[in-house]
C-alpha positions in Angstrom: -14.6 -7.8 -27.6 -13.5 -9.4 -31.1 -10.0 -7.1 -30.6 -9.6 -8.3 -27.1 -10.1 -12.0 -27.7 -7.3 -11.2 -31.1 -4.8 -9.8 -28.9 -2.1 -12.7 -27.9 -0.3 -11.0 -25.9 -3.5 -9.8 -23.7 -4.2 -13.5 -24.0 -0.9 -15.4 -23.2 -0.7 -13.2 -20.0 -4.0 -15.3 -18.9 -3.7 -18.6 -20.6 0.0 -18.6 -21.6 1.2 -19.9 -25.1 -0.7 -23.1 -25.6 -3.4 -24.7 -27.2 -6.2 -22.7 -25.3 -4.5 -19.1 -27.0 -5.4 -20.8 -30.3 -8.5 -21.4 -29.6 -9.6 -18.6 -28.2 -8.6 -16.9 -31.1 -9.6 -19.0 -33.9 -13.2 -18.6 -32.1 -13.2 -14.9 -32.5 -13.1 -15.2 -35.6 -16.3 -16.1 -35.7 -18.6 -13.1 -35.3 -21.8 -15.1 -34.5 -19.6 -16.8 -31.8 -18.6 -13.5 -31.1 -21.9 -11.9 -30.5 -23.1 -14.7 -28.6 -20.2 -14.0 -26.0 -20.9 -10.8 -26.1 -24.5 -11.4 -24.7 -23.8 -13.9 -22.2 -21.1 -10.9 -21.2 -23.6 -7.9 -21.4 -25.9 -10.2 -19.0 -27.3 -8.9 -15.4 -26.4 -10.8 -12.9 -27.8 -9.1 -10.0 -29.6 -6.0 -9.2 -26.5 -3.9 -10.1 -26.5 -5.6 -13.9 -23.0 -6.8 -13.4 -21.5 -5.0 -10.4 -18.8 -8.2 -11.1 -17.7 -6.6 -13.9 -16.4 -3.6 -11.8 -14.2 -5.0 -9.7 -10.9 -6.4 -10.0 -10.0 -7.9 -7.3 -11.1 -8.0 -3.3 -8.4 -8.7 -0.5 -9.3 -9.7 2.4 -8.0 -12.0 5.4 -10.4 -15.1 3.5 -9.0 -14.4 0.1 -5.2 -13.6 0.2 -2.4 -16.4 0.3 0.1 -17.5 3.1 3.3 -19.5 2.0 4.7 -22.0 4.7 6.7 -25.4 4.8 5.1 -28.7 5.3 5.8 -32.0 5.0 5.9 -33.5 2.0 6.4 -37.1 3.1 6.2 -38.1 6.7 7.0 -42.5 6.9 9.9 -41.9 8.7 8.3 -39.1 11.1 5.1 -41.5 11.6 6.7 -44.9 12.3 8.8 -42.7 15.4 6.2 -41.5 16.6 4.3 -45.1 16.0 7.2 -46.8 18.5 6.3 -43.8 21.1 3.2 -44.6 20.6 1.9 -41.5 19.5 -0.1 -43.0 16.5 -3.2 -40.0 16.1 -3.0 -38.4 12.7 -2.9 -35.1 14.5 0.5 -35.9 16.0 1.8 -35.3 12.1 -0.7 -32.4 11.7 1.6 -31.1 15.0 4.9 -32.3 13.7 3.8 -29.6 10.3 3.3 -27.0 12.5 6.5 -27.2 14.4 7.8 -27.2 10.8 5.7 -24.2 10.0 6.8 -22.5 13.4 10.7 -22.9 12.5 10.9 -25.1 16.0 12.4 -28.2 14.0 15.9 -27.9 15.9 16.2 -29.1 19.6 17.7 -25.3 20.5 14.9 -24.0 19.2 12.2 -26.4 20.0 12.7 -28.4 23.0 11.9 -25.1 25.2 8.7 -25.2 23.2 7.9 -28.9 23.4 7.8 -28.9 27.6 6.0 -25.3 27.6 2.3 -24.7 28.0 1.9 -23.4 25.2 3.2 -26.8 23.0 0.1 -28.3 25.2 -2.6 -25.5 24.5 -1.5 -26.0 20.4 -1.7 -29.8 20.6 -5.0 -29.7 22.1 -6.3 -27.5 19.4 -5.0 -29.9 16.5 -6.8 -32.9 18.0 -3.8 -34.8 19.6 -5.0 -37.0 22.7 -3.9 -35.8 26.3 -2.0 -39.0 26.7 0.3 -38.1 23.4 0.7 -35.0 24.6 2.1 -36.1 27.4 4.4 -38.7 26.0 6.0 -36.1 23.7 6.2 -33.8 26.3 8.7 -37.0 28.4 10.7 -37.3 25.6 14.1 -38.5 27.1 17.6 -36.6 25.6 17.4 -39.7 23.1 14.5 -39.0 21.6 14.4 -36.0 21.9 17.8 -36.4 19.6 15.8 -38.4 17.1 12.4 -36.3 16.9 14.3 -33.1 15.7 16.3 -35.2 13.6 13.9 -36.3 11.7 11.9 -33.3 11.5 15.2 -31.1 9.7 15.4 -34.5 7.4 12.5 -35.7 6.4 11.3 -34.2 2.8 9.5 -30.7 3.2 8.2 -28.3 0.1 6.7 -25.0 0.1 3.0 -24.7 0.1 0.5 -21.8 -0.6 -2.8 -21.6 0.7 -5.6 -19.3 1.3 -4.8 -17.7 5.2 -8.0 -18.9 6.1 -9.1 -22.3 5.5 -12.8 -22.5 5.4 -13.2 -25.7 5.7 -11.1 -26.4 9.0 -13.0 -23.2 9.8 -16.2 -25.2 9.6 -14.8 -28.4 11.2 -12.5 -27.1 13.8 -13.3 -23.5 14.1 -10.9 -23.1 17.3 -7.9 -24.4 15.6 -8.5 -22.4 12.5 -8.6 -19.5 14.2 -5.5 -20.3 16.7 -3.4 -20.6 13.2 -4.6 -17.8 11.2 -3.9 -15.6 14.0 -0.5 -16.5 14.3 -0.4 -17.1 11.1 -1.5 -13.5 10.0 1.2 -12.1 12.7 4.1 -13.8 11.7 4.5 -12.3 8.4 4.9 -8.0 8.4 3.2 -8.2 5.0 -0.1 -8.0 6.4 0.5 -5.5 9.1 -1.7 -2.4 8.6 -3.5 -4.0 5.6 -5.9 -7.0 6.7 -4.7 -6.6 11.0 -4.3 -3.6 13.2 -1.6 -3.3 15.4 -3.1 -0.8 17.2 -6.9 -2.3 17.4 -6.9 -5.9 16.9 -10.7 -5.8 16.7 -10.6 -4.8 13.0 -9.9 -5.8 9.9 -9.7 -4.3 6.3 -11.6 -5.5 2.9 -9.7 -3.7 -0.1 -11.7 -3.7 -3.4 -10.0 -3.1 -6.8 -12.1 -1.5 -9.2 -11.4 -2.4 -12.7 -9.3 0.2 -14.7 -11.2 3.5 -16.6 -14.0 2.8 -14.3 -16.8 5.7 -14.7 -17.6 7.6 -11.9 -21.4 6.2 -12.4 -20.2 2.9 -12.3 -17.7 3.7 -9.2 -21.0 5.1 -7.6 -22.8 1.9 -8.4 -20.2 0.1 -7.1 -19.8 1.8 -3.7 -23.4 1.3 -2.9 -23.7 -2.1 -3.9 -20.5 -2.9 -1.0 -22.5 -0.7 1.2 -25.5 -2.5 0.5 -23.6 -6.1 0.9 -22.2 -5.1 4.2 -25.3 -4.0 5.9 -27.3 -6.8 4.5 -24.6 -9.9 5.9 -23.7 -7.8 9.0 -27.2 -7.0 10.3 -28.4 -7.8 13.6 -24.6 -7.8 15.1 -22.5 -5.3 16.6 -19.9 -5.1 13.7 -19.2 -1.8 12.3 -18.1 -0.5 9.2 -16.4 2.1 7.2 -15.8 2.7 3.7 -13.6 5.2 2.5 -10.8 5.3 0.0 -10.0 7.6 -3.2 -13.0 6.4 -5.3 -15.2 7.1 -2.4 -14.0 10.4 -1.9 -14.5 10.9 -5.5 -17.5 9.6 -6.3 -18.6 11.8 -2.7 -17.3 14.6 -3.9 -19.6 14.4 -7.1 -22.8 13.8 -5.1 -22.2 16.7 -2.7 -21.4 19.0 -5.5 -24.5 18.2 -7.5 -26.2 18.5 -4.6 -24.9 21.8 -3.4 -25.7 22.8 -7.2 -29.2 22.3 -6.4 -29.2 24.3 -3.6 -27.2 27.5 -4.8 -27.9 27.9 -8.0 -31.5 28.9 -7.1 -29.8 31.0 -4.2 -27.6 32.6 -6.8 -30.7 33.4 -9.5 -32.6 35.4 -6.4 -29.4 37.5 -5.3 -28.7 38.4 -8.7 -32.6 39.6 -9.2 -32.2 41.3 -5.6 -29.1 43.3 -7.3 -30.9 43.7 -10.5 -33.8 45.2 -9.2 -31.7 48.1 -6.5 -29.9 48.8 -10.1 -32.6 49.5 -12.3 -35.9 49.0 -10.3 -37.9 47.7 -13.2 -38.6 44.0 -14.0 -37.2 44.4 -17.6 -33.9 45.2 -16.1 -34.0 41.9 -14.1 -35.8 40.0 -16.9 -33.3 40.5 -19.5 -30.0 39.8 -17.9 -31.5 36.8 -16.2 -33.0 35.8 -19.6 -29.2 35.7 -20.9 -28.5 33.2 -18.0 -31.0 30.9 -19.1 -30.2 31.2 -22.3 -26.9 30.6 -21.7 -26.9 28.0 -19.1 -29.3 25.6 -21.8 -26.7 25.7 -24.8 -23.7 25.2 -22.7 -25.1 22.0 -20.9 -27.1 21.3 -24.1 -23.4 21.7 -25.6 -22.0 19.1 -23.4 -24.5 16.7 -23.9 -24.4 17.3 -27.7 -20.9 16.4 -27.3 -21.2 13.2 -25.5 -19.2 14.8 -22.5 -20.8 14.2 -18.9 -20.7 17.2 -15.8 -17.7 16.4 -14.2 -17.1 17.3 -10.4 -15.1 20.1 -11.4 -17.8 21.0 -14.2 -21.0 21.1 -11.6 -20.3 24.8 -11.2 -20.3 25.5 -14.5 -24.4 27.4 -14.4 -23.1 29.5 -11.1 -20.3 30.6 -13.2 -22.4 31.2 -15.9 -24.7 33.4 -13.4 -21.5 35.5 -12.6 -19.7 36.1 -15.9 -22.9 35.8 -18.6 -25.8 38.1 -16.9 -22.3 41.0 -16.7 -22.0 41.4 -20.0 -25.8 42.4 -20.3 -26.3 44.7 -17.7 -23.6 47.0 -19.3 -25.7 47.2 -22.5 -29.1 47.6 -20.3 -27.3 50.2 -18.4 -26.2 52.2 -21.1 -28.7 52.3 -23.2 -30.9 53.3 -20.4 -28.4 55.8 -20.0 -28.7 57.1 -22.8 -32.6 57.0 -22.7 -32.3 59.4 -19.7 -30.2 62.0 -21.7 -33.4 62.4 -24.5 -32.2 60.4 -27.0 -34.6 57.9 -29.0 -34.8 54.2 -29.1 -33.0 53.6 -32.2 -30.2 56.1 -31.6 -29.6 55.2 -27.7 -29.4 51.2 -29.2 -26.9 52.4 -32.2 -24.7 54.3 -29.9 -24.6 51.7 -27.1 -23.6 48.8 -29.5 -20.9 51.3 -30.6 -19.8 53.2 -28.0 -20.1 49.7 -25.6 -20.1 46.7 -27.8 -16.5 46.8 -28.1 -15.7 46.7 -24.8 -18.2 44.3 -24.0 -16.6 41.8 -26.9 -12.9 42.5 -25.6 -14.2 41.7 -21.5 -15.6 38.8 -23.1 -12.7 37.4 -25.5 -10.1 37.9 -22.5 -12.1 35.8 -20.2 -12.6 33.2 -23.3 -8.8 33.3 -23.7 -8.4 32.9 -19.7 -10.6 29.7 -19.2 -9.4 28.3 -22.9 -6.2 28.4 -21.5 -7.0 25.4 -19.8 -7.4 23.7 -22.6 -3.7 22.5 -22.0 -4.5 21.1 -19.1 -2.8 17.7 -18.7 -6.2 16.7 -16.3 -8.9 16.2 -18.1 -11.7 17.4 -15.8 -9.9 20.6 -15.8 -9.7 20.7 -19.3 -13.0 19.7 -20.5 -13.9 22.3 -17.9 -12.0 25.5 -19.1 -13.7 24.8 -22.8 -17.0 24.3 -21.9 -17.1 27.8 -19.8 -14.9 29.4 -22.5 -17.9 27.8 -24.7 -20.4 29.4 -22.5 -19.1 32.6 -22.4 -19.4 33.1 -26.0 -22.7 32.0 -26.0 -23.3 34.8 -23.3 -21.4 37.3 -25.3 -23.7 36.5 -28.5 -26.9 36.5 -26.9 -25.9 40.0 -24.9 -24.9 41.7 -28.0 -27.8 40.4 -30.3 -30.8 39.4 -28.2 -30.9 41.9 -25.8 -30.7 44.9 -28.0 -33.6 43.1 -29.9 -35.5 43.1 -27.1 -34.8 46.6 -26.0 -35.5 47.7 -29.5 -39.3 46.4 -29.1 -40.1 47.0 -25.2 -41.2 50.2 -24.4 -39.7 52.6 -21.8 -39.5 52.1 -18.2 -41.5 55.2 -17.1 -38.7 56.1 -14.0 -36.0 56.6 -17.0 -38.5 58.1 -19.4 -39.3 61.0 -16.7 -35.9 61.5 -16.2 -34.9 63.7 -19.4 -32.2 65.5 -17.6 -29.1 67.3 -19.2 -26.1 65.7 -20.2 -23.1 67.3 -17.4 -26.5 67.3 -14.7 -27.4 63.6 -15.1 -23.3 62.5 -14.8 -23.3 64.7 -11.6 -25.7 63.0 -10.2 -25.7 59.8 -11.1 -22.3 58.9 -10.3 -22.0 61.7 -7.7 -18.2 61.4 -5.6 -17.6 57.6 -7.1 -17.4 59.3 -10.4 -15.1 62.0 -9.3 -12.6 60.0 -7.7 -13.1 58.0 -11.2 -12.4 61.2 -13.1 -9.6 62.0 -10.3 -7.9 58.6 -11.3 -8.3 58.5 -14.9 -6.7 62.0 -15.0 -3.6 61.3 -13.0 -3.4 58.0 -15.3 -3.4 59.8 -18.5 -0.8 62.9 -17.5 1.3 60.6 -15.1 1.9 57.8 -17.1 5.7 57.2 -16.0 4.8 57.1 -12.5 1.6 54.8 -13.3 4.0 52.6 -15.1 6.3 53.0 -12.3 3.3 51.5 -9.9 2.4 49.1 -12.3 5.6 47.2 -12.5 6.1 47.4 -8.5 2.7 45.5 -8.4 3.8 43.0 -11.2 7.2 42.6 -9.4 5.2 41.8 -6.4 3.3 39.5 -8.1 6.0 37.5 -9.6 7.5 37.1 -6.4 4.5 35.8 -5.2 4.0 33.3 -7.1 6.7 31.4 -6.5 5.6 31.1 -3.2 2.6 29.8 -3.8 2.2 26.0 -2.9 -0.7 24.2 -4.4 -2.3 21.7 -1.9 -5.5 19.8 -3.0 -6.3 17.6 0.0 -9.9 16.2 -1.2 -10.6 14.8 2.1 -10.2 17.7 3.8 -13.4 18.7 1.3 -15.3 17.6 3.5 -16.5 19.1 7.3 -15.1 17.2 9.8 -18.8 15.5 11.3 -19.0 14.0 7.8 -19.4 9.9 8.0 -16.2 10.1 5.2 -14.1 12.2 7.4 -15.0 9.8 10.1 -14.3 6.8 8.2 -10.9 8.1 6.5 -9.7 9.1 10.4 -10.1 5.6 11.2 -9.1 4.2 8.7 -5.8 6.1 9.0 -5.8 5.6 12.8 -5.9 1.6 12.8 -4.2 0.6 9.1 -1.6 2.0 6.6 -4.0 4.8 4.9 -6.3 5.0 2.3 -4.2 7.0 -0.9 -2.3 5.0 -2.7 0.3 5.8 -6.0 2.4 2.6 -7.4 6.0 2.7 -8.5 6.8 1.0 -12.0 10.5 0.1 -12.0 11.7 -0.8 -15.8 14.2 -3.6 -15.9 15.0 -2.8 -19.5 15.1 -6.3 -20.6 13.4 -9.5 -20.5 13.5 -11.3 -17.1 15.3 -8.6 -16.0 13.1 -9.1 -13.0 14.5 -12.3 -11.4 18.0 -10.7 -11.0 18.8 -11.0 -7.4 20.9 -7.6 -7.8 17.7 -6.2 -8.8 15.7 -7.3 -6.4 18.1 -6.2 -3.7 18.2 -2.8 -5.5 14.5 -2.9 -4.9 14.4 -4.4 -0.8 17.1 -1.5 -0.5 15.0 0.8 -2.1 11.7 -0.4 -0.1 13.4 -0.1 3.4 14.6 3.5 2.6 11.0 4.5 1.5 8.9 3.2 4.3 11.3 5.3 6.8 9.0 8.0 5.4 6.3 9.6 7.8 4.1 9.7 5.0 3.9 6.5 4.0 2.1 4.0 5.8 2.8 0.7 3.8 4.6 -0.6 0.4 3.7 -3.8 -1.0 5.8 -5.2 -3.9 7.3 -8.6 -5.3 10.1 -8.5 -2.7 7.9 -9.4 0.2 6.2 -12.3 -1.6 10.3 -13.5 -2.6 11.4 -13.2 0.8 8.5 -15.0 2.3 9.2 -18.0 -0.3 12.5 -18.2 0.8 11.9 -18.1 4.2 9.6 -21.1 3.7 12.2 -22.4 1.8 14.7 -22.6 4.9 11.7 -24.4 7.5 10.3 -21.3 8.3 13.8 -19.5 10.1 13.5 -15.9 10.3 16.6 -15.2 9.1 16.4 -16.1 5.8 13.4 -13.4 4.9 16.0 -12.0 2.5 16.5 -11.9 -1.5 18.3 -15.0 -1.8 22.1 -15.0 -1.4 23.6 -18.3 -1.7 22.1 -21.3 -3.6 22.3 -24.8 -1.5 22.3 -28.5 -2.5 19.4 -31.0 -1.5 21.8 -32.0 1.7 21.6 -28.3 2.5 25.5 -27.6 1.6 26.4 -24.2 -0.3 27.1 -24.1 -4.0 30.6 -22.7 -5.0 30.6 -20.9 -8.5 33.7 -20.3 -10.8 32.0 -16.7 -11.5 29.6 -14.3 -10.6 27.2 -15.0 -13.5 27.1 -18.4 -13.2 26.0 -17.8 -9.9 23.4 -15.5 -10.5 21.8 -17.3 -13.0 21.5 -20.3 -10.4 20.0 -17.2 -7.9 17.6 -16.2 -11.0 16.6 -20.1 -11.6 15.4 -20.0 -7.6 14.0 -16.8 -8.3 11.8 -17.6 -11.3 10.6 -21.0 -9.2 9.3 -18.9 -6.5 7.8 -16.1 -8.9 6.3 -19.5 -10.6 4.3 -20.8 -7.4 2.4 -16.7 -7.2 -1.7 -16.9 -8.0 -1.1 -16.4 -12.2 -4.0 -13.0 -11.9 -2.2 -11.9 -8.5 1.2 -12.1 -10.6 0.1 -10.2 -12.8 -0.8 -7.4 -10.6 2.8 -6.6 -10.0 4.7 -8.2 -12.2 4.4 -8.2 -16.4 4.5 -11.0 -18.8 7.7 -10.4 -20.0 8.8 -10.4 -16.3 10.7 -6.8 -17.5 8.1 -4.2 -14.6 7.9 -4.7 -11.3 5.3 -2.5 -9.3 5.6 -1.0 -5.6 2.1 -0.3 -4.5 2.7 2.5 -1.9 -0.3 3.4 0.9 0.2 6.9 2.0 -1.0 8.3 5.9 -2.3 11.4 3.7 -3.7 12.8 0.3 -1.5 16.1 0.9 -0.8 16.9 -3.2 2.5 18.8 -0.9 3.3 15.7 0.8 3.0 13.7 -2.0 4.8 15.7 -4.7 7.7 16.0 -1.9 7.7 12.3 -1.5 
């Protein structure tokens, strides 16, 4: 916490470069100050202990901004209306939306004013039926005047929460009028809070906090669930919570779960197999003893390590089932072997370790090699994995090559191998019977045709090759799941009514400071925005752009047609500037820029764009979680 609270630059990008910096940092120099934070911090604040702590942000359609125009001062507007006498202050409250609507010119807005709709809107804001219909007689006069005075009296560009909760409480019906129209007018919000398709539903996203654990995500994800059930009971609102740290933290509990159930399934098939190989219990005991054995120090290696059992990592003991119990049935099977052909304890145990034990230690180092391999992994579950069952299989390999020829060495004779005594070329005839001369066949034709094996080998390794570069790797972790899974059914719908539920974001490096605010940027950015969401993939981008546009939209009253990177740069009497250059007239663009960038929420700035106002970010919502799709994308 100490180097957190030192860091100015972490600092300015929350409290900027004034007096409260200072302070902040001359307090953590402190360390009983320090500490003291530090347990106000650690402190539980609800059942969870701190579930706040693990988010970073919520959107929703009662949390995110809306720009618009309004009024700034409306004398003139009032004391027209006054001689009309329309004198409610809701008359005003309707002059703002008309502002907010873009209907402040008489070609736009006198269709409006004697339209049904003009009445149904006045209503809702409060203005008294009389008014209504006063402004609704204007003559061509004042009519003239009205719109007049609406493009000239001062406006500025406000941003407020969509929904106002307090008009909510007061006047619920026209609340609910204007954030619907409100929510509809700007594309921004389109498959992220609304549906196009359903306009029954509506989306919460929650931002987790970066390097989140998986325990905490899980934490996390049931508190929501928990939340939502609890303020939604006893109506008929649904719910469904998906989304990549759902999937994940999913995919962890079914795993762990499904570890549960097969590594006990495993144990008895391996026994089952065991016991049809040698049909005595030391011959199942022994290998399965290795398991054990094995399975302990690898997890007890893990924890040892301050690692945790990833996802990837749960089937780590079923793989330990596989590839540790192989390398002691070879020695139990020889040396048994070898039992059955007369030879003694002590000579049957030398001869196996040295006929078998170097075999067993090369099987073993090539499938170390193999899964320590991915130790170059780039992702770390993968990585951590491929050590810790390289880790395991030398574990295995010790305990086969030590323990088990201990124990061998002091158990006494199964009594089916002890009255077995047979001759050498007798016992091989039948034991292995026509597997072993097909064997023999094969290892013959190996040995005396070796240009035509080589031959074969190489077409098979040709093959290979080839193959492999047809190979397309596609990790889909949705499609994990079956299909009557609540998950599936939520990520379906999810995809169904809104934008998607996999996300990636696009960091675009400006090289130098402020680089941002250049309009030729920022086109290079809309340009590149409307070429990407012509993609079937992708279901949304969000980025800076959208937020510029709809400033200068506001800027203009509202008019469509200026939801654009801004262009030209106007006086306060609304005439065009005329620069001697180019530069000159991008830095007046920039200056607009910056003021709009200025008025964004300081943490939702953030989000997208950096202090130094160098990186921008495109958060980009994808239909699918195709790896193919995406990598082609």
């Amino acid at each position: 916490m100490r180097a957190v609270l030192q860091n100015r630059d972490t600092l300015a990008e929350y409290f900027g470069a004034g007096d409260a910096l200072e302070k902040i940092v001359k307090l953590a120099d402190s360390r009983e100050k320090v500490s003291s934070l530090y347990h106000i911090y650690k402190r539980a604040t609800d059942e969870l202990k701190q579930w706040s702590k693990r988010v970073r942000k919520v959107n929703s359609a009662a949390s995110v901004d809306y720009v618009f125009s309004e009024y700034s001062d409306t004398s003139l507007l009032g004391g027209f209306l006054s001689s009309k006498k329309i004198k409610s202050k809701e008359s005003l409250d309707f002059a703002n939306y008309l502002l907010e609507k873009s209907l402040i010119t008489r070609e736009a807005g006198q269709e409006f004013l004697r339209s049904g709709d003009m009445q149904r809107a006045a209503l809702l804001f409060g203005m008294p039926q009389d008014e209504i219909a006063r402004m609704q007689s204007f003559d061509n006069n004042a009519l003239e005047q009205f719109f007049s005075l609406l493009q000239k009296s001062p406006k500025q560009i406000k941003v407020s929460n969509l929904l106002d909760a307090q008009r909510l409480a007061t006047n619920p019906p026209l609340e609910l009028f204007l954030f619907q129209e409100r929510m509809k007018s700007w594309s921004f919000y389109e498959k992220t809070l609304y549906s196009p398709v359903n306009e029954k539903v509506t989306m919460i996203s929650v931002e987790m906090v970066p390097q989140i654990l998986i325990a905490e995500k899980e934490l996390l994800i049931g508190y929501v669930q928990k939340a939502v059930e609890q303020i939604f009971s006893g109506s008929a609102t649904k719910f469904h919570i998906s989304g990549d740290p759902v999937i994940t933290a999913l995919m962890g509990q079914y795993m762990l779960r499904d570890l549960k159930f097969l590594f006990p399934i495993v144990v008895l098939v391996m026994a089952l197999f065991l016991y049809a190989a040698f049909r005595h219990w030391r011959g199942i005991a022994l290998p399965m003893l290795t398991v054990v054995i094995t399975v302990v120090w690898t997890l007890g290696t893990v924890a040892l390590l301050g690692y945790s059992i990833t996802f990837v990592a749960t089937i780590l003991p079923v793989l330990m089932v596989a590839v540790g119990s192989a390398y002691g049935i070879h020695i139990i099977h020889h040396y048994y072997e070898d039992r059955a052909l007369g030879m003694d304890k002590l000579d049957a145990l030398k001869k196996t370790v040295h006929e078998i034990g170097g075999a067993v230690i090369m099987a073993g180092l090539t499938t170390i090699v193999g899964f320590g391999s991915l130790a170059a992994n780039e992702v770390i579950p993968l990585k951590e994995f491929g050590i810790f069952t390289a880790v395991g299989i030398s574990y295995a390999l010790i305990v086969s090559l030590i323990f088990i020829p201990a124990l061998l060495r002091t158990g006494k004779l199964p009594k089916k191998i002890a009255a077995m005594q047979v001759d050498k070329e007798e016992y091989f005839e039948e034991a292995h019977g026509l597997l072993g001369r097909i064997l023999e066949k094969v290892g013959h034709w190996t040995v005396h045709k070796h240009k035509y094996f080589f031959a074969l080998l190489a077409v098979v390794l040709g093959l290979s090759i080839w193959g492999t570069t047809l190979m397309k790797v596609e990790v889909n972790p949705i499609d994990m799941f079956k299909q009557s899974t609540p998950i599936q059914d939520a990520d379906g719908f999810i995809r169904e009514n809104f934008a998607g539920t996999s996300t990636f974001d696009l960091i675009l490096d400006t090289g130098t400071q402020n680089g941002v605010v250049n309009p030729d940027f920022l086109q290079r950015v809309d340009k590149l925005q409307t070429r990407l969401e012509k993609d079937p993939v992708i279901g949304k981008i969000m980025s800076p752009v959208d937020f510029i546009k709809k400033m200068h939209q506001s800027m203009h009253y509202g008019d469509g047609a200026y939801y654009r990177i801004p262009e030209k740069v106007f006086d306060d009497q609304g005439n065009e500037q005329v620069f001697s250059d180019v530069s000159e007239k991008n830095r007046a663009l920039s200056s607009i820029i910056l003021g709009y960038i200025s008025m964004f929420d300081r943490d939702d700035l953030r989000m997208v764009i950096d202090q130094n106002k160098q990186l921008i970010k495109m958060g980009i919502i994808l239909k699918t979680g195709s790896t193919i799709a995406t990598s082609e994308l």
